[in-house]
N, C-alpha and C positions, 0 to 999 in steps of 0.2 A: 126481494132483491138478492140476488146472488152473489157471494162475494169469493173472488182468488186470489192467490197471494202471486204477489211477483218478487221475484228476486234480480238484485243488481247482475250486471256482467262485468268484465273485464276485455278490453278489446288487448290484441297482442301488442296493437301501436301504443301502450302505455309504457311498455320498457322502452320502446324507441324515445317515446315522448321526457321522459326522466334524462333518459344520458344525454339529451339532448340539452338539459337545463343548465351547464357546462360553459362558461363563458370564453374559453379561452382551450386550446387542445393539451396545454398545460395544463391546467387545472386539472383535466378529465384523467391525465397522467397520476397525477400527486393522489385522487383518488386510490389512484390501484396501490403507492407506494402507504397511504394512511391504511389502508384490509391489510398492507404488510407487519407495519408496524401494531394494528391492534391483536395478528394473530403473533406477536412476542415473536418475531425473530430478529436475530441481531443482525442481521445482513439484508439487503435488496439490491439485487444488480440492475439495471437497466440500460439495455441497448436500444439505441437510435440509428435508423438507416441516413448515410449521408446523403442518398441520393433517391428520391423518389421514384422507384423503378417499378414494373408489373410485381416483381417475386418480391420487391420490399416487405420486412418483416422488423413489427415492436416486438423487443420479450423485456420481460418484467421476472425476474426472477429470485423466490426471497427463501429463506430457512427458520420461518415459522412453523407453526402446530400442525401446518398442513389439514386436510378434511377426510371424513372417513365418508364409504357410501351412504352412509345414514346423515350423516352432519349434511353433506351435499342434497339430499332429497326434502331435510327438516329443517336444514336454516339455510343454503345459500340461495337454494331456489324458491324459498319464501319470501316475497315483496314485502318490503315496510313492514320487514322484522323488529321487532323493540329487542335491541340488542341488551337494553339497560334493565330489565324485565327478569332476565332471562341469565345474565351474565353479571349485571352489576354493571360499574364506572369504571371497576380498572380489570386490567388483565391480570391473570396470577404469576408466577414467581416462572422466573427469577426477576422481570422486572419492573412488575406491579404499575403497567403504565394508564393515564388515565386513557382511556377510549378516545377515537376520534370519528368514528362511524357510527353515527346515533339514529340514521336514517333506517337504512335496509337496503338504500337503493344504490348505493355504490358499485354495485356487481353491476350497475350498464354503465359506466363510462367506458369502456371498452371500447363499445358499439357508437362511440362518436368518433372513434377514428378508423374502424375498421366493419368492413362487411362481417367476419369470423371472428370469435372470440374461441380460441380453444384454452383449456383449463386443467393442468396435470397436477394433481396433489399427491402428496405421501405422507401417510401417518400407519404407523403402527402394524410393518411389514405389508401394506395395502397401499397400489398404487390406482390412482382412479382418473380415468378421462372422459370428459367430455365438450361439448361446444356448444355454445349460443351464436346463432344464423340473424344477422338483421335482414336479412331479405323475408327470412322464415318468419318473422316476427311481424315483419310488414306484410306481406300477403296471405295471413292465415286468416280466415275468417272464423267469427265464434268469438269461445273465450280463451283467454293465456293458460287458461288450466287444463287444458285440452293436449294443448302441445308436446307433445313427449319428447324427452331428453334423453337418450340414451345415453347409461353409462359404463365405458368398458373398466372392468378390476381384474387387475393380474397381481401377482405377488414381487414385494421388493426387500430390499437389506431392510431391520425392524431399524437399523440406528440413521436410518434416513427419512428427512421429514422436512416439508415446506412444499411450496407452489409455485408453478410455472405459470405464467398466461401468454400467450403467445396471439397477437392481435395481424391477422394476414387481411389480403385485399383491401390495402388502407385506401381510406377517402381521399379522392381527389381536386373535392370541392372549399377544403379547408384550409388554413393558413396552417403547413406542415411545423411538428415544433421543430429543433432544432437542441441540441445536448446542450448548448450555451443558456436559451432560451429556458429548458427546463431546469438547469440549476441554481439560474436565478428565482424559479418559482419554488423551490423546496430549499432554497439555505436558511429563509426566514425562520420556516418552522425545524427544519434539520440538522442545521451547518454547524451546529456545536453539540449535539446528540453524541458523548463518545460511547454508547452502548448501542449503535444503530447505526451500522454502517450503509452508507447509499453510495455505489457507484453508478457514474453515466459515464457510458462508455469506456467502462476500466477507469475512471479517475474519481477518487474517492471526493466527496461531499463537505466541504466546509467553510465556515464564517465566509471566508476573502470572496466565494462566489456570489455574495448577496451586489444585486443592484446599486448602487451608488457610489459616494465618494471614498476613495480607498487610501492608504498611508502606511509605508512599513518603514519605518525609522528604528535608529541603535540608537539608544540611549546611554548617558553617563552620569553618575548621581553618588556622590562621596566617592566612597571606593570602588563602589560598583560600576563596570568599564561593559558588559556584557548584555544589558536590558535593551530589549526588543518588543517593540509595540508595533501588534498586526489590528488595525480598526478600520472597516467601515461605518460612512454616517449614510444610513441606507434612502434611495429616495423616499420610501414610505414606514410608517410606524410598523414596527416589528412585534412580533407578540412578547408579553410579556417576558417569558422564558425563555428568551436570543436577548432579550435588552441589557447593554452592561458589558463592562470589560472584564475578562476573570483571568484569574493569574495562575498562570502555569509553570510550577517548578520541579523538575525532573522526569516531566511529561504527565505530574498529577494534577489536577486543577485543584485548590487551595483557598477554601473561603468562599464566600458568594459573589456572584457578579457586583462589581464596582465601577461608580463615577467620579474617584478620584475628589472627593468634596463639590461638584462643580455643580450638584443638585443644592448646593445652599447657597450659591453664583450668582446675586440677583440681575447679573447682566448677561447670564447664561438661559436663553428661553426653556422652560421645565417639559415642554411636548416635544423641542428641538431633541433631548437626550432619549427622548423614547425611540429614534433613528439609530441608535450608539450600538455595534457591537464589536468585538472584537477579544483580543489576549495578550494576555502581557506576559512574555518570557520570562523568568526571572531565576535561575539555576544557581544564581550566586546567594539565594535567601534559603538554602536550603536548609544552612542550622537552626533559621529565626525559623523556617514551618515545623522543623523538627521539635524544638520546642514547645509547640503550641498543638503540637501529638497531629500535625498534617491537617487540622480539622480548619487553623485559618491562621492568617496574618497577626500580632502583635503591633497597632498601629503607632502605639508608643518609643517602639524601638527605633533608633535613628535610621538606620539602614531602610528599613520599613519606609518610614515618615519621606525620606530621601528620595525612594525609588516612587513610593508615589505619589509625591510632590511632581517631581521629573514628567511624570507621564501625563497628571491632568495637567500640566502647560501645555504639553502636546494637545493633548486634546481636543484642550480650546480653543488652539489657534485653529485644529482642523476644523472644526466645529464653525467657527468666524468665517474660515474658506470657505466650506461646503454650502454652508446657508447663504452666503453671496452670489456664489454657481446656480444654486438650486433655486432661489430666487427669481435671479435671471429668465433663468431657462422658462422656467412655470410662467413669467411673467409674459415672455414673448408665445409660448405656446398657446398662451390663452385668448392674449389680445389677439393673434391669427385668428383662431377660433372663431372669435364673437366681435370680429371688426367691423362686419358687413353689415351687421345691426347696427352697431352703434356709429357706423355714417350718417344713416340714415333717420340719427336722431337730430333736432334743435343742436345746433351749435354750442349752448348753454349746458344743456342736457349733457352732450359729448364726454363734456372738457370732467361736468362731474362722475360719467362712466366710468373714465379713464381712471380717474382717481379710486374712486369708489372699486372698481377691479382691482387694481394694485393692492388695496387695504382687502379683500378680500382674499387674495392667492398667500397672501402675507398668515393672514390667519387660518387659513387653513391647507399651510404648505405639506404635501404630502395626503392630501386625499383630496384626489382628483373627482371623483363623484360628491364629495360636497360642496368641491370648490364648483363645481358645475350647480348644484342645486342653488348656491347661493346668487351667481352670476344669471342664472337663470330669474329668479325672482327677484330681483335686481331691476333686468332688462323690460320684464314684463311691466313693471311697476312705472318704468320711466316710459315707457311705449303708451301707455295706458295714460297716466296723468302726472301729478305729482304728490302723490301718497308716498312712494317708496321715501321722499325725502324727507317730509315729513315724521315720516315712522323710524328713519334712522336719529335724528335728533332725539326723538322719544327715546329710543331704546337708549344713545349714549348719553342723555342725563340721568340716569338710573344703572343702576340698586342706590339708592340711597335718601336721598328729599324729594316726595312727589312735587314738590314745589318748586323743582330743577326744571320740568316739563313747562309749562310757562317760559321761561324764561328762552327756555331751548326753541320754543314758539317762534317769541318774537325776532328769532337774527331769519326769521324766512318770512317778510312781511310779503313777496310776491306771489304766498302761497296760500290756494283759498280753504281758510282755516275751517271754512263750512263741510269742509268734506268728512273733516276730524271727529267733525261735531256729531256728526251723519252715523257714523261706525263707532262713537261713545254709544249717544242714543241707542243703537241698535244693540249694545252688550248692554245697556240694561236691563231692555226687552227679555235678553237670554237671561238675565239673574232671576226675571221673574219666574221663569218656567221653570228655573230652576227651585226657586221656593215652592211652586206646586207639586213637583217632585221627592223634595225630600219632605212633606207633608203629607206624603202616601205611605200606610207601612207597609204596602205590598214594594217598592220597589225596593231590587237589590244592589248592591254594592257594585256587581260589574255595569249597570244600567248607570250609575254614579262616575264611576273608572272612565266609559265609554265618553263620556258628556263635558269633563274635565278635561281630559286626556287632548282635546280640539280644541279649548278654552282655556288654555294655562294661562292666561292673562288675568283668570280670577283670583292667582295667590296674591297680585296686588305687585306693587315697583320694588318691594323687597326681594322680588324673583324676579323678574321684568325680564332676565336673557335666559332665561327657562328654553329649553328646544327639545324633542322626544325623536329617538330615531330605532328603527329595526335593531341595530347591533346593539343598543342598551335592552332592549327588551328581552335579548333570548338570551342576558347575561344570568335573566332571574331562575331558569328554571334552571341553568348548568350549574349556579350556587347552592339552591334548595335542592337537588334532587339526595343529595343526604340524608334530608327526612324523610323517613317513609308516608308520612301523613301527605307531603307534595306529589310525591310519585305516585300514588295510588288517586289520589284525590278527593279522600276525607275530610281533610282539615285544609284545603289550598288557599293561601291569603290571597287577597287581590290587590298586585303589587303594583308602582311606576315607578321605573327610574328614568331619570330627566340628567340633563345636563344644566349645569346652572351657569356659575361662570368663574374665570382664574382658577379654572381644573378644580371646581368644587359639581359635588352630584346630589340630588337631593332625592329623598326613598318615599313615596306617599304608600299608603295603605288605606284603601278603602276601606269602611265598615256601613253595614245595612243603617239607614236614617233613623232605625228605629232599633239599634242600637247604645248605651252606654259603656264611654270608656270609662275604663278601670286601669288598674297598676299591672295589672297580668297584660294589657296589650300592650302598655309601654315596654314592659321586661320583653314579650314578643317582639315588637319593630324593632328592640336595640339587640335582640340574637342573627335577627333577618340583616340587618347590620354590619355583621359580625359575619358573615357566612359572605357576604358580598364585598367584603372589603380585601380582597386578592385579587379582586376583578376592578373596581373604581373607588378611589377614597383622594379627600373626606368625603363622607358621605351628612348632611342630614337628615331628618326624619320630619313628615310632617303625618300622623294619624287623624285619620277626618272621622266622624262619626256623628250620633245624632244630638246624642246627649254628653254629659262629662258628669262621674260622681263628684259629691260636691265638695272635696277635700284635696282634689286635684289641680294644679293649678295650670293656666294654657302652657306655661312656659316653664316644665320642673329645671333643677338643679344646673347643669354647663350651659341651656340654652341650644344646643343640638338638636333637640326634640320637640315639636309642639305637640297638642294634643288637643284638636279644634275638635268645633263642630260645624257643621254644614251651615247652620243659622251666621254662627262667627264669620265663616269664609264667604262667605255671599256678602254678610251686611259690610264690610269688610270693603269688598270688592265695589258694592254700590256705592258707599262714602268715598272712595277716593274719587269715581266715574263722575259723582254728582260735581266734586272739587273742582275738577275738570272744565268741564260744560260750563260753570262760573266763569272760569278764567279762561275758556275762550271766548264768551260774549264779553268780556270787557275787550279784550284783544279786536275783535272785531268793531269795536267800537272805535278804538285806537284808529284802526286803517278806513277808516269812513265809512264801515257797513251798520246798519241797522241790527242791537244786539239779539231780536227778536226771529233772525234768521234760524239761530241756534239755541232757542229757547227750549227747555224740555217740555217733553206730553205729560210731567203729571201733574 
């Protein structure tokens, strides 16, 4: 038998394919302004044509490191570069920023607004041109490595340096951005950057252009007759680094972003503040920062205490407005949305859509892809039978007495309880396969990860509003890539962050079934902890494993940390299920069924 090697190909439509991946023409923008900001320059111009004409032209143009012919032939034109490899997390001096281009592929957004990407760099008396053709890219046949890119170098001033892109023959088949439209998309992550200037269109970049409710009020506070509060409560969560009011005196910013005490507000929502950005002028505290050597505010100081006292009133009032607006609005947009279903449902049905939508936009105001995720299986659930109702009652008599579930039962007697019984029964079936599982020692920890991870029903009602979503997941590798043992992939734990509930998160770590824990993985899960807690907190920890050395106990010291094993969280999981399954055959006995409907197989 004869054997050949084959090798993969690259078709050229895979760069089309990439900048395609782009959901918005903004976005595809902010890409090119993130390559600005990771090559350290403190400036980025960009112009927008106002009128979509034949000769209309994007330029993008920033005063970073600029590329040399060699950097242009070895990293730009290299696809799914590992930047982090190669360069590290942050940029070097002077402003040590963390990366934001972890892909490689950022060099095609270009190509989703424009046929031509041309590209003029200067570094280090070297100026360098050349272009990427998506037509070129779409009708080459072969491989992308085949295509040759000519690059022209001439010589320039050595003290001039940064990149031009200049995007011609723009698409005419896309929603054009517009300079309003893009600095709504870049103030979240920019608008308060003061070492990174972004103009669109000549006008420089910040806070007041972010999306939503806006406020510029004077304030007056003892003697201070001069305080000026600029705030947005933006429609959607901001990233951590825009969130917060920061006070500005003499044009310095002074201290870390502040909420005014309104984070200790038990009538102030704790995810409503993550929308909060803004500055608070304050020129008249200039002796109280001077005292405090400019690094922060003295909150003891009356003046201080005064000024911001004065401002979280504002605050909150705007805080009270904007979420009544936002509210609103979310409420009617959505019900348009998904009216045409829920006509078409039981009159009964309807009346608890309606409701059950409301309580939904409410909790997850400000992300509109989950407020659809949840509306969606909502809908489906009510189209289908009456499980979803059911399962809502479940979920809200819990975290806390399984013994709430009963009871949460019985206010829906026109719901047939056999259904409940149906999809118990059936997660015990999964427990068992589960104990055949971790009674193998060839299986590993991600085979474990993978099987929990669609089962979180198994930590039991003490977790009961458990949910796992993509942006938790790619929090883990952005907090460990510090350790060299995660970057490389020697020693890589197998991690889940979950959301639990009341803005609490919970850290699992798989270990092989055939495994014991020890005190060195406790001390590991509570560093992994520790590294993630910039990103989501509180955080707890639950470490699974197969065994436990015997002087460990499931529950050490604050209670933060458990430290099972697989046998615990199954039998665990079956005891309550079996609890269960009792207490709906009595329940069905209640409402006149025979309890043997829902008897168990074993």
């Amino acid at each position: 038998m004869a054997r050949n090697n084959a090798h993969f190909g690259v078709s050229p439509r895979l760069a089309v394919l990439l900048g395609e991946s782009y959901r918005t023409a903004e976005l595809a923008l902010k890409e090119l302004v993130d390559n600005a900001w990771d090559a350290n320059a403190a400036a980025v111009s960009i112009q927008i044509p106002s009128v979509l004409t034949e000769n209309a032209r994007i330029v993008i143009s920033d005063t970073g490191e600029g590329m040399s012919p060699k950097q242009i032939r070895e990293q730009y034109l290299r696809i799914a570069r590992d930047r982090l490899k190669e360069r590290g997390t942050r940029t070097g001096a002077p402003f040590n920023r963390e990366i934001k281009g972890r892909k490689g592929v950022g060099k095609f957004a270009g190509i989703v607004l424009a046929e031509v990407m041309e590209v003029e760099t200067k570094q280090k008396g070297k100026l360098s041109r050349f272009r990427i053709d998506r037509r070129t890219l779409e009708n080459t046949p072969g491989d992308i490595v085949r295509i040759k890119v000519p690059i022209d170098t001439t010589k320039c001033s050595p003290q001039e340096n940064g990149t031009t892109i200049t995007l011609s023959h723009l698409a005419q088949t896309i929603n054009f951005p517009t300079a309003e439209s893009l600095r709504h998309t870049l103030a979240p992550d920019y608008g308060r950057e003061e070492r990174f200037a972004i103009l669109v269109d000549g006008t420089r970049l910040d806070h007041m252009q972010t999306a939503g409710h806006k406020a510029v009020e004077t304030l007056t506070a003892a003697d201070l007759t001069g305080l000026r509060v600029e705030l947005v409560i933006s429609e959607k969560r901001l990233p951590k680094e825009m969130q917060g009011i920061v006070v500005r005196v003499r044009g310095k910013i002074v201290g870390r972003p502040r909420l005014f005490g309104l984070e200790q507000d038990e009538s102030v929502p704790p995810r409503l503040l993550q929308h909060v950005t803004g500055v608070l002028y304050a020129d008249e505290l200039e002796e109280e920062a001077a005292r405090s050597g400019w690094t922060d505010l003295n909150e003891s100081e009356k003046r201080v205490a005064a000024a911001f006292a004065a401002a979280g009133r504002l605050l909150k009032e705007q805080l009270k407005a904007a979420y009544s607006q936002q509210m609103s609005a979310a409420h009617a947009r959505f019900m348009k949305k998904y009216w045409q279903r829920m006509r078409e449902l039981p009159e009964n049905k309807r009346e608890f859509a309606k409701r059950e939508l409301a309580n939904i936009v409410n909790r997850y105001l400000g992300n509109d892809e989950r407020t659809d995720e949840a509306i969606e299986f909502m809908l489906k659930g009510l189209e289908q039978d009456d499980y979803w109702a059911v399962m809502k009652a479940l979920i809200e008599a819990v975290p806390g007495d399984i013994s709430a579930v009963a009871q949460a039962l019985k206010s829906f007697g026109l719901i047939d309880l056999a259904m409940v019984a149906r999809g118990t029964k059936a997660r015990l079936g999964s427990l068992r396969s589960m104990r055949l599982l971790i009674g193998d020692d060839a299986t590993i920890e991600a085979r474990m990860h993978e099987i929990v991870e669609r089962n979180l029903w198994v930590f039991g009602a003490e977790y009961a509003l458990l949910s796992s979503n993509q942006t938790l997941q790619t929090v883990i590798p952005k907090a460990l890539a510090v350790r060299k043992s995660w970057r490389d992939g020697s020693k890589r734990p197998d991690l889940l962050l979950l959301n639990r509930y009341k803005d609490r998160f919970l850290l699992v770590e798989f270990k092989r079934p055939s495994e014991t824990l020890n005190w060195q993985d406790k001390a590991q899960a509570e560093d992994y902890r520790g590294l993630l807690l910039s990103y989501a907190s509180p955080i707890d920890i639950i470490v699974v494993g197969g065994k436990r050395i015997k002087e460990m106990p499931q529950l050490p010291e604050n209670g933060s940390i458990k430290m099972l094993t697989y046998f615990e969280l199954i039998s665990q999981a079956e005891s309550e299920l079996q609890w269960l399954l009792k207490e709906l055959a009595a329940d069905r006995t209640t409402f006149g069924e025979p309890a043997t409907v829902i008897a168990t197989d074993e």
